[in-house]
BALOBA-1460 file (C-alpha; in Angstrom, 3 decimals):
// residues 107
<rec num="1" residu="x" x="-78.103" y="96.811" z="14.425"/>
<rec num="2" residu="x" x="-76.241" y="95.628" z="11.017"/>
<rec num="3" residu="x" x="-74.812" y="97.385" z="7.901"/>
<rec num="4" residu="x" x="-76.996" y="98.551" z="5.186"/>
<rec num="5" residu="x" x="-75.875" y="95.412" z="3.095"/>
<rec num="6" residu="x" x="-78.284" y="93.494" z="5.860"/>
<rec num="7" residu="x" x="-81.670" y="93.378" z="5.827"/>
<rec num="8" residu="x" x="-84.375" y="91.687" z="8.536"/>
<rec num="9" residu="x" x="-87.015" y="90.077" z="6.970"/>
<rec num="10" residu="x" x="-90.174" y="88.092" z="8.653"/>
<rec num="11" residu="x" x="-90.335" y="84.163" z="8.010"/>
<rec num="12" residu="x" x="-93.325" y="85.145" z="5.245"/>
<rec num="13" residu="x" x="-90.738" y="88.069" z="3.063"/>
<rec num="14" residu="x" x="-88.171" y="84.953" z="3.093"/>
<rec num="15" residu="x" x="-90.170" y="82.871" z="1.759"/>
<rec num="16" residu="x" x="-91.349" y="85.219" z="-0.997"/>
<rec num="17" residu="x" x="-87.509" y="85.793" z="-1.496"/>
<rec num="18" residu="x" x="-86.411" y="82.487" z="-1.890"/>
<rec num="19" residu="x" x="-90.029" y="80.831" z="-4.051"/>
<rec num="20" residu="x" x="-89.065" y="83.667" z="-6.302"/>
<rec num="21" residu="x" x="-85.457" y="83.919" z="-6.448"/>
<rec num="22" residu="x" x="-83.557" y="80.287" z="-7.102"/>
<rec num="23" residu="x" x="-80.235" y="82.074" z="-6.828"/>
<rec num="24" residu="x" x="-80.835" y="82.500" z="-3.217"/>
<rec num="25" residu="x" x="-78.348" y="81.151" z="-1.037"/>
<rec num="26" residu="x" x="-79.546" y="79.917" z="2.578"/>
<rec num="27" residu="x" x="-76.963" y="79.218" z="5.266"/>
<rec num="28" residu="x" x="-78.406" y="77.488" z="8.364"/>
<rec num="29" residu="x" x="-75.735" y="78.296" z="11.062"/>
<rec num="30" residu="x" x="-77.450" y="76.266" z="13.722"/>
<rec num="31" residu="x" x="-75.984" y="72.985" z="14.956"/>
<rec num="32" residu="x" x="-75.745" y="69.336" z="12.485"/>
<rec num="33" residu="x" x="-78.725" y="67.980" z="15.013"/>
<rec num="34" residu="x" x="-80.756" y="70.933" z="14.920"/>
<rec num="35" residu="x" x="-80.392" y="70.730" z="10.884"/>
<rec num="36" residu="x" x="-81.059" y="67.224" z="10.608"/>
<rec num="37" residu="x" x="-83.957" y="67.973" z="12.806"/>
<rec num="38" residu="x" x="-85.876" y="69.720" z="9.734"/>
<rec num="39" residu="x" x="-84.604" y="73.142" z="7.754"/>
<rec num="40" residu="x" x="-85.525" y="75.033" z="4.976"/>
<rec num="41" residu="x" x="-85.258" y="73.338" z="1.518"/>
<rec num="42" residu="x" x="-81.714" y="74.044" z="0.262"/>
<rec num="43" residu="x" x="-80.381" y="75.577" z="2.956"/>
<rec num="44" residu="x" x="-76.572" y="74.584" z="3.473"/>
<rec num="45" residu="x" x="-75.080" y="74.210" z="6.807"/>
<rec num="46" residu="x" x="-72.693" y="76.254" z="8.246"/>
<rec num="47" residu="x" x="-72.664" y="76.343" z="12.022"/>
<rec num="48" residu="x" x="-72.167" y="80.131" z="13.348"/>
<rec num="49" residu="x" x="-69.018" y="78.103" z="15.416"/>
<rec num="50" residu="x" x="-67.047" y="77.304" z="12.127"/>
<rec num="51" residu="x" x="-68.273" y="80.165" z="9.407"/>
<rec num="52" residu="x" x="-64.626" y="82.423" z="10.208"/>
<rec num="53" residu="x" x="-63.398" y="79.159" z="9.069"/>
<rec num="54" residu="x" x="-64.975" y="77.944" z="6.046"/>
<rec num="55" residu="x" x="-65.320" y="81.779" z="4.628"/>
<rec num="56" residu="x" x="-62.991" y="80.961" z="1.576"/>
<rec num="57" residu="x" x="-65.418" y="78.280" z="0.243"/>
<rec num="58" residu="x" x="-68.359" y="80.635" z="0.703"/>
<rec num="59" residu="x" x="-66.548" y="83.466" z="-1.537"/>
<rec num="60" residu="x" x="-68.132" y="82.172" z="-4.462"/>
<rec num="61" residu="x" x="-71.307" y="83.460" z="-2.690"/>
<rec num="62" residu="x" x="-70.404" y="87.137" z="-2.114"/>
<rec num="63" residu="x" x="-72.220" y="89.031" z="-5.071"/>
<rec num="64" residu="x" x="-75.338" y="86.764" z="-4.498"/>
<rec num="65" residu="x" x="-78.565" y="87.152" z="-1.889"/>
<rec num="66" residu="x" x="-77.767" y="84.999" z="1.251"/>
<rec num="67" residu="x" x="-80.466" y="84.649" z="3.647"/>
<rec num="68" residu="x" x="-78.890" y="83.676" z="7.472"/>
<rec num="69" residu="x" x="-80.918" y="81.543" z="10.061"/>
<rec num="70" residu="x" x="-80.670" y="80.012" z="12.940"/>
<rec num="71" residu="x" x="-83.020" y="78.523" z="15.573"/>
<rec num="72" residu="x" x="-84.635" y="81.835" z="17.558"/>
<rec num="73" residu="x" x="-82.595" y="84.720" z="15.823"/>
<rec num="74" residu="x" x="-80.089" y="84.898" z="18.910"/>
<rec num="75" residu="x" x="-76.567" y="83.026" z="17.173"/>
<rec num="76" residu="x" x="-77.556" y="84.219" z="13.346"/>
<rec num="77" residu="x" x="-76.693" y="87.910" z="13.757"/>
<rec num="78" residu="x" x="-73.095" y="86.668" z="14.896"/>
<rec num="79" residu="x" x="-72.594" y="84.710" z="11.361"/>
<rec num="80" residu="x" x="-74.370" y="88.056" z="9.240"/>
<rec num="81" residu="x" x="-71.374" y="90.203" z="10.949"/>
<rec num="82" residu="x" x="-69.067" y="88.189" z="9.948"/>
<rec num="83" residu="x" x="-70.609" y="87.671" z="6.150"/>
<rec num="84" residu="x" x="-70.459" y="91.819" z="5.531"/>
<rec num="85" residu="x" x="-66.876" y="92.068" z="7.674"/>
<rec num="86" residu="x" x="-66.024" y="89.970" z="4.638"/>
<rec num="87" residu="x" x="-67.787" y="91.641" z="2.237"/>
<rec num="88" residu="x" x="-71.097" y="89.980" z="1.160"/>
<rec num="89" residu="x" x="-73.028" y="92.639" z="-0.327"/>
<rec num="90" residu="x" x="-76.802" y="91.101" z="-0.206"/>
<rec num="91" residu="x" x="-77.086" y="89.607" z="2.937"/>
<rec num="92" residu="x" x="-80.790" y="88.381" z="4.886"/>
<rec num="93" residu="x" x="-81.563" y="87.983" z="8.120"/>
<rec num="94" residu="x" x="-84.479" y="85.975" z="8.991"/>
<rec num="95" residu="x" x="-85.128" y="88.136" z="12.235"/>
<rec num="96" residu="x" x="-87.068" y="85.332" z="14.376"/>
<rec num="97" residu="x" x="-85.135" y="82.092" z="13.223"/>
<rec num="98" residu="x" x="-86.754" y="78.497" z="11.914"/>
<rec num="99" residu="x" x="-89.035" y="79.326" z="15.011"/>
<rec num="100" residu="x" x="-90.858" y="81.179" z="13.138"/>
<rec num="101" residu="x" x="-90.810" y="79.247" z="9.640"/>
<rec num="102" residu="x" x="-94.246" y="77.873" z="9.051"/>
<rec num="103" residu="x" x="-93.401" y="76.756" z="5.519"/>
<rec num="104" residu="x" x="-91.970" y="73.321" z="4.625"/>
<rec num="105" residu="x" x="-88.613" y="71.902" z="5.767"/>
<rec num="106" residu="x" x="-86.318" y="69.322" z="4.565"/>
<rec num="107" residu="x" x="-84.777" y="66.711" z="6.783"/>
């Protein structure tokens, strides 16, 4: 399905990631409501609708580990395409969304 710069992980291999890794980068691409509606701590928004667009300011981010989520799984693979067409290098898809984060969220 992706690249081999992409690679699915479960809600509980994300977590591990990210608790042990602080130079993870999380991009929610779902919607400003769903967001505000409860995400995963530190995650910055970027909905899958505007990422072509804001691409420059996330250049900074190309050499580091970016985990990708939205809601179910279903708009997130969209945005990971688009990261490695534009050359991210350690990219993570959370294969089953927020739906199935059990872990904390921020609002």
């Amino acid at each position: 399905m992706f690249d081999s710069n992409v690679k699915n992980v479960s809600a509980k291999e994300a977590y591990d990631l990210i608790k042990d890794d602080k130079e993870f980068v999380i991009l929610d691409v779902r919607s400003k409501e769903e967001y505000d509606s409860g995400h995963i701590p530190g995650a910055k928004l970027v909905p899958v609708q505007v990422l072509t667009s804001m691409i420059d300011e996330l250049d900074k981010y190309k050499e580091k580990k970016v985990l990708v989520y939205c809601a179910s799984g279903r708009r997130s693979p969209i945005a990971v395409d688009t990261l490695a067409d534009n050359d991210f290098k350690n990219i993570y898809h959370l294969s089953r969304g927020i739906a199935s984060w059990k872990y904390d969220r921020s609002k």
